[in-house]
C-alpha positions as CSV (number, residue, x, y, z in Angstrom):
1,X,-20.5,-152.2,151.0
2,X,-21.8,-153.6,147.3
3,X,-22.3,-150.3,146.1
4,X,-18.9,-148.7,147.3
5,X,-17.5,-151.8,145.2
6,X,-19.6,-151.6,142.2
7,X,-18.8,-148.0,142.5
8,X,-15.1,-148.5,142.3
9,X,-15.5,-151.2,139.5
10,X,-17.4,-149.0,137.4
11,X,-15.5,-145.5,138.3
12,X,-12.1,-144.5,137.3
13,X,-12.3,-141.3,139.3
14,X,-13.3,-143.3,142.4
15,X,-10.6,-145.6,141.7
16,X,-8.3,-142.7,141.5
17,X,-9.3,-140.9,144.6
18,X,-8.5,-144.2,146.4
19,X,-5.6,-144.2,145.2
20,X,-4.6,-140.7,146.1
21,X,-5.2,-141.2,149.8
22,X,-3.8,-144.9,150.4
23,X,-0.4,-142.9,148.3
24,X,-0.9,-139.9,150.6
25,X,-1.3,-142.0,154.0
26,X,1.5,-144.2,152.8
27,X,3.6,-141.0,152.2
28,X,3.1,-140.3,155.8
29,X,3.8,-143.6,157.2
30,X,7.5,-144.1,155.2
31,X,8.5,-139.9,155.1
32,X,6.9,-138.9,158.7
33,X,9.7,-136.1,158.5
34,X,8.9,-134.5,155.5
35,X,5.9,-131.9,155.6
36,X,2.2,-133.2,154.6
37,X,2.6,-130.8,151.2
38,X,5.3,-133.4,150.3
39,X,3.0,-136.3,150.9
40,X,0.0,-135.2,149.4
41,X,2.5,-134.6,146.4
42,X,3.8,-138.4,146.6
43,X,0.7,-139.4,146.9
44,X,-0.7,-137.8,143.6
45,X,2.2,-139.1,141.9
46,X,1.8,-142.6,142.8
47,X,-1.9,-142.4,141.8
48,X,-0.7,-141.4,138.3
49,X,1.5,-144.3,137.9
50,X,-1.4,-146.5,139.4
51,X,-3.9,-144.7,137.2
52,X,-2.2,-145.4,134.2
53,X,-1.4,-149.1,135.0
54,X,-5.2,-149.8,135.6
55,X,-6.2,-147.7,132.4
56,X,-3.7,-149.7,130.3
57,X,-4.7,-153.1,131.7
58,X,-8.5,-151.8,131.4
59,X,-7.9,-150.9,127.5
60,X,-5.8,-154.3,126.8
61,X,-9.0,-156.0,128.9
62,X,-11.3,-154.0,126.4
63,X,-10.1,-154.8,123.4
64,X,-10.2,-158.3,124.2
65,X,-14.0,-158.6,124.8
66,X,-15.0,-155.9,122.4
67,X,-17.1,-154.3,125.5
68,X,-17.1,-150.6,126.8
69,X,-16.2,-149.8,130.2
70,X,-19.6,-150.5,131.4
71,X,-19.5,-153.8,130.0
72,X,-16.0,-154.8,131.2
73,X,-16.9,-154.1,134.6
74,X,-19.9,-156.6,134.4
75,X,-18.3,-158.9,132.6
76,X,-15.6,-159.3,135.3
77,X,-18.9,-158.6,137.9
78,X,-19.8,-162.2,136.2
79,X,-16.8,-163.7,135.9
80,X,-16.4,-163.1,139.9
81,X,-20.0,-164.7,141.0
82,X,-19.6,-167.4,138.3
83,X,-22.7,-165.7,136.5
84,X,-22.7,-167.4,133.1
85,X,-24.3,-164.2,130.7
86,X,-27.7,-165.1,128.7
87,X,-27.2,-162.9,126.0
88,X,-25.0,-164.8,123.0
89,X,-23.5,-161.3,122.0
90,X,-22.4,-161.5,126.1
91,X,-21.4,-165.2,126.0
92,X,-19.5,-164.4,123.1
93,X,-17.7,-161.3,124.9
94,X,-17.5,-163.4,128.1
95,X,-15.7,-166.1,126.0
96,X,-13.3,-163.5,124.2
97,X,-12.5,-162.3,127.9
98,X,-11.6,-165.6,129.9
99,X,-9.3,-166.3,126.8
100,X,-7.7,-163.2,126.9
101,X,-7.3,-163.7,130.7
102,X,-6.2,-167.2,130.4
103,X,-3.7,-166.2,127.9
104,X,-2.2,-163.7,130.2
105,X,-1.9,-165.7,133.1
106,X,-0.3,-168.5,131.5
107,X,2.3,-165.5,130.0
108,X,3.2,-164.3,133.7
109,X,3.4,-167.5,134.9
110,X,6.5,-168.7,133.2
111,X,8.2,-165.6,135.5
112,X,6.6,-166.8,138.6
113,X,9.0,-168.7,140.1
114,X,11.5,-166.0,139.4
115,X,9.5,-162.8,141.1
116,X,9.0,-165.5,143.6
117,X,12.6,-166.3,144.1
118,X,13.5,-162.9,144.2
119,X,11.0,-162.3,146.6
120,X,12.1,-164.7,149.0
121,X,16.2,-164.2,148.5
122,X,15.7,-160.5,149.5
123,X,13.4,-161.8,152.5
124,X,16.3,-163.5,153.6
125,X,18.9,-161.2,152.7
126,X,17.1,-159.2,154.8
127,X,16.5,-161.0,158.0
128,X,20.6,-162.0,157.8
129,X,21.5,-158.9,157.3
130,X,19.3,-157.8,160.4
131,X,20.5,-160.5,162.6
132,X,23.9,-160.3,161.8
133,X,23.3,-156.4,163.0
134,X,21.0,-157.1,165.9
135,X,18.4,-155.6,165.0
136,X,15.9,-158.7,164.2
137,X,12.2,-157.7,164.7
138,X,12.0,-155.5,161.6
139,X,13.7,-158.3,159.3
140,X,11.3,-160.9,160.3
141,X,8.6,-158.7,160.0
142,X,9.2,-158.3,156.0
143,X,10.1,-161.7,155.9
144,X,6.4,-162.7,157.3
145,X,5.1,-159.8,155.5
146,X,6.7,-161.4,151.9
147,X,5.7,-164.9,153.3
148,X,2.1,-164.0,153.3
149,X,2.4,-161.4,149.9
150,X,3.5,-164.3,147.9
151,X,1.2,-166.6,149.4
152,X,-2.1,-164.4,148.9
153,X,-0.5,-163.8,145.1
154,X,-0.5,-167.6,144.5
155,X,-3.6,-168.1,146.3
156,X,-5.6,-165.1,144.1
157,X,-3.9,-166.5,141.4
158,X,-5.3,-170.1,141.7
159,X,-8.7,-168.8,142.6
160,X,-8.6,-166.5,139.3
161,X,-7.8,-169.7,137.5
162,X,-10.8,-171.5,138.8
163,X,-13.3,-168.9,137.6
164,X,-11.6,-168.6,134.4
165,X,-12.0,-172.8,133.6
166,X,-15.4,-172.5,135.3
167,X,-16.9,-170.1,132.9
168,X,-14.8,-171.4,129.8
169,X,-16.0,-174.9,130.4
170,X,-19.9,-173.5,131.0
171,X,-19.7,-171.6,128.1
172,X,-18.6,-174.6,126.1
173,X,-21.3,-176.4,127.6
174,X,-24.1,-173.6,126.7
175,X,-22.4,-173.5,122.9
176,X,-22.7,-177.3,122.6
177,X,-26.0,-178.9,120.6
178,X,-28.2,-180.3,122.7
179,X,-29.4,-184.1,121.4
C-alpha cells in the first residue's frame, strides 16, 4: 500500500488514470441511462479539469519551495510523517513550503464559514424540500453526507495546521544558535 501511494505522489500519470476511472465509475453511478461511451467520455473530462487543478496547485506548490516535482513530493512525504529534513538547502525549501502553505490556508479561511454556510443552507433546503414532498430518505442522506464532508474538511484542515506549526517551530528550533 506505500508504494501505490508514493507512486501516486510522485506520478502525474498515475494520478490521472485514477482519476479517469473514479470520473468514469461516477459517470455510471449518476447517468446509468446513458451508454458506457458517454461515461468513459465524462469521465476523461472530469480528469482534465482535475488534472489541471492538481498541476496548477503542484506549480504554485513548486515555486514556493524552489524544488522539482521529485522534491515537492518528499517534501510534503516529510511534512506528512513530521520528518524534519537534514540537509539546510532542504530545511530551507521545507521552510519556504510551510509558509507558502500557511499563507494559503490562512487566505481560504476567511471564506470558510461561508462555503460552510452554504453548505449547510442547501443541506437543509434540501431535506425541507424532501419532507415537504415525502420523499425523506434521499434528503437526509445528503444532509449526513454534507454533515460529515464539512466535518472531515475541518478536521483535515486542523490536522494540516498542526503539521505545518510543527515543522515551522522545529525548523526554528534547528535554525536557532545553540549556547
Amino acid at each position: 500500500m506505500r508504494g501505490l501511494k508514493r507512486w501516486l505522489d510522485r506520478s502525474p500519470t498515475a494520478q490521472a488514470v485514477l482519476i479517469v476511472l473514479l470520473g468514469v465509475g461516477i459517470s455510471a453511478l449518476v447517468r446509468r441511462d446513458e451508454p458506457p461511451a458517454s461515461w468513459v467520455v465524462h469521465g476523461v473530462l472530469y480528469a482534465a479539469i482535475g488534472i489541471a487543478i492538481v498541476a496548477a496547485q503542484r506549480r504554485r506548490a513548486r515555486r514556493a519551495s524552489g524544488t522539482d516535482v521529485r522534491g515537492l513530493a518528499e517534501l510534503n512525504r516529510k511534512l506528512r510523517h513530521r520528518e524534519v529534513p537534514s540537509d539546510p538547502e532542504e530545511r530551507e525549501a521545507m521552510r519556504r513550503l510551510v509558509a507558502d502553505h500557511l499563507r494559503r490556508m490562512e487566505r481560504a479561511g476567511r471564506w470558510l464559514p461561508y462555503w460552510l454556510g452554504f453548505m449547510g443552507l442547501v443541506a437543509v433546503g434540501i431535506l425541507v424540500l424532501g419532507v415537504v414532498n415525502g420523499s425523506w430518505l434521499f434528503p437526509l442522506g445528503y444532509a449526513v453526507f454534507v454533515a460529515g464532508l464539512c466535518s472531515w474538511v475541518l478536521w483535515m484542515r486542523r490536522l494540516s495546521f498542526d503539521r505545518c506549526h510543527f515543522m515551522r517551530s522545529a525548523l526554528e528550533r534547528q535554525a536557532a544558535p545553540v549556547s
